[in-house]
C-alpha positions in Angstrom: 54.9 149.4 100.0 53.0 147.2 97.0 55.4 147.0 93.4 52.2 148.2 92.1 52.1 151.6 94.6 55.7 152.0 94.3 55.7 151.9 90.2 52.9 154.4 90.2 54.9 157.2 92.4 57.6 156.6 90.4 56.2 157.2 87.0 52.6 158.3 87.4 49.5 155.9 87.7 48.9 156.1 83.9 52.5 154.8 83.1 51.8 151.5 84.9 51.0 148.5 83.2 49.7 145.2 84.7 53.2 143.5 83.0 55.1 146.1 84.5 53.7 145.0 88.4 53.8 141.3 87.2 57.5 142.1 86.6 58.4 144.1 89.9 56.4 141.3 91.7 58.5 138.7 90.1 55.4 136.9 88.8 54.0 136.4 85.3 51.1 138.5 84.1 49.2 135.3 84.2 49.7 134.9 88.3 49.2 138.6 88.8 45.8 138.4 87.2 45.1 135.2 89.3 45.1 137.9 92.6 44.4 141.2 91.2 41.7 142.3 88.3 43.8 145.5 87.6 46.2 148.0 88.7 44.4 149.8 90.5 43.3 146.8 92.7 46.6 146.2 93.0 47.4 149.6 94.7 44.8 149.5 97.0 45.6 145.9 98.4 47.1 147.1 101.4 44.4 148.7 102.5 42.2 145.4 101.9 45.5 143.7 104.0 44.8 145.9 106.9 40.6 145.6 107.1 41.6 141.3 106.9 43.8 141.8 109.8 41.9 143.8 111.7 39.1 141.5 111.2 40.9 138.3 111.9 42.6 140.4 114.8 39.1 140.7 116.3 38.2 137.1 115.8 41.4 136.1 117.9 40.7 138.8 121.1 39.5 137.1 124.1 35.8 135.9 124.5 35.7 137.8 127.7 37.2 141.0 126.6 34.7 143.7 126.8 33.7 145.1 122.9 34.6 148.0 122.6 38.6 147.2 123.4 38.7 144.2 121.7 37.5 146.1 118.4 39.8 149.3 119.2 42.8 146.8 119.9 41.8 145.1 116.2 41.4 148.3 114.7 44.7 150.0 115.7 46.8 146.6 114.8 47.8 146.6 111.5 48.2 150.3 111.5 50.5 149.8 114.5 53.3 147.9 112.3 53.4 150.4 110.0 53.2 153.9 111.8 54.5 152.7 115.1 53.9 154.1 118.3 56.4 157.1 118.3 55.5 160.4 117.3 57.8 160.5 114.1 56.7 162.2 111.1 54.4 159.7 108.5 57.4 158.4 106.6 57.4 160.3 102.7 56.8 156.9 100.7 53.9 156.6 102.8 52.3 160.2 102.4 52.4 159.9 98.8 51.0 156.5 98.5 48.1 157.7 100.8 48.1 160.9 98.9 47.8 159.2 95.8 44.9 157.3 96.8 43.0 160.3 98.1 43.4 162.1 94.5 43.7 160.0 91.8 39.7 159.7 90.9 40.3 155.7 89.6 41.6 154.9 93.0 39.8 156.9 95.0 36.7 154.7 93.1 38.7 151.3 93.9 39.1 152.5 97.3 35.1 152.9 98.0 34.8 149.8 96.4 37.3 147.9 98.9 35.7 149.8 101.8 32.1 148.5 100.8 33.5 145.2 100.5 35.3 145.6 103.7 33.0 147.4 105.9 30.6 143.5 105.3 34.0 142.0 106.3 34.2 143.5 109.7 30.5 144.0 110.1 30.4 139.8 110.3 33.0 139.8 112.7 31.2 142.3 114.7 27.9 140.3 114.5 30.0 137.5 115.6 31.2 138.9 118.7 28.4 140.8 119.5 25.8 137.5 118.9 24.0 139.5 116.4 22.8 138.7 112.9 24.2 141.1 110.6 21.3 140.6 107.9 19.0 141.3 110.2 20.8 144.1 112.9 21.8 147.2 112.0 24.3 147.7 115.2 27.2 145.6 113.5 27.0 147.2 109.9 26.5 151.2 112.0 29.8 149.7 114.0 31.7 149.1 110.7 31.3 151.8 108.9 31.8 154.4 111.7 34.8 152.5 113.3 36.2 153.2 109.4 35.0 156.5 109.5 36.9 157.1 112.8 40.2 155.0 111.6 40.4 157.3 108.5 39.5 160.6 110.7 42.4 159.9 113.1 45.0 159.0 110.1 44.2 161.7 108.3 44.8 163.7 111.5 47.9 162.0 112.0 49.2 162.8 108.3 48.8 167.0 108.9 49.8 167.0 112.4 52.2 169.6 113.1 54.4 168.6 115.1 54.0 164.6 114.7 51.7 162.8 116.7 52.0 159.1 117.1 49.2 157.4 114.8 48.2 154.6 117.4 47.2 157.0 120.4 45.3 159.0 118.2 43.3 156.1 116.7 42.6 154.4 120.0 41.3 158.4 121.2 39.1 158.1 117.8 37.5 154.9 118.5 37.2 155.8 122.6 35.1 158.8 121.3 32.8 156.5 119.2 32.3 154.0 121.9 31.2 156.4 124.2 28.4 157.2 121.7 27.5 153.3 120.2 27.9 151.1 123.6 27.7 147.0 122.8 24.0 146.0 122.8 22.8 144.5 126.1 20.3 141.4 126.4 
């Protein structure tokens, strides 16, 4: 977990300044604002972590693997090393810091903006694997944006599951479901 997601469970988003993260961080205000143009970009930076991975995770696969696993193996990556493979309950820390984003109104509007900026992200690595254009195809930016869509069905199916389910099964079941409906482009 971030200082800055960990400060704002512990005393409410609105009782978090930028000094106070700087401080947790063991940085100067000055370095935090070198990486983050607020708090609430701050919060959401592990979610930007994950999309990176994912999409340097896609660029590493094999040339020869088909798609569809390649993307589903990048997808379910950096969800893997936090959630694991066992069905264990979603630890608290991390429900409330998902929580958190899902109802605070000024993150839920940093987190579209991370996911626009992150869904062009993974559609070029798409494009790239693919041998599309992604200014001129549609197929890699549809990819992106469902392959989210999917990602954040199958977590939030994870986080109400009663009794646990392990997160990585269930997110490789989401994106099987979507491949079966958006198979690779063929020459």
């Amino acid at each position: 977990m971030t200082a800055a997601l960990r400060l704002a469970l512990e005393r409410g988003l609105d009782n978090v300044r930028v000094e106070d993260i700087a401080a947790e961080a063991g940085v100067s205000p000055r370095t935090y604002n070198n990486y983050f143009a607020s708090k609430y970009e701050a919060i959401t930076a592990r979610h930007t972590d994950r999309v990176r991975a994912s999409v340097e995770a896609l660029r590493a696969r094999p040339a020869g693997e088909p798609f569809w696993d390649a993307l589903t193996e990048a997808m379910v990556q950096p969800w893997a090393r936090h959630a694991g493979t066992t069905g264990q309950a979603p630890a608290p820390e991390l429900l409330a810091g998902i929580r958190m984003l899902s109802e605070e109104p000024a993150l839920r509007a940093e987190s579209l903006k991370v996911a626009f900026a992150a869904d062009g992200e993974l559609a070029a690595a798409i494009a790239e694997r693919v041998g599309a254009d992604p200014a001129r195809d549609l197929y890699p930016s549809l990819v992106a944006v469902t392959v989210t869509a999917a990602v954040q069905a199958g977590v939030a199916h994870w986080l109400r599951a009663d009794p646990p389910v392990p997160l990585v099964p269930v997110l490789r079941d989401c994106l099987r479901a979507l491949a079966a409906g958006l198979p690779a482009p063929t020459e």
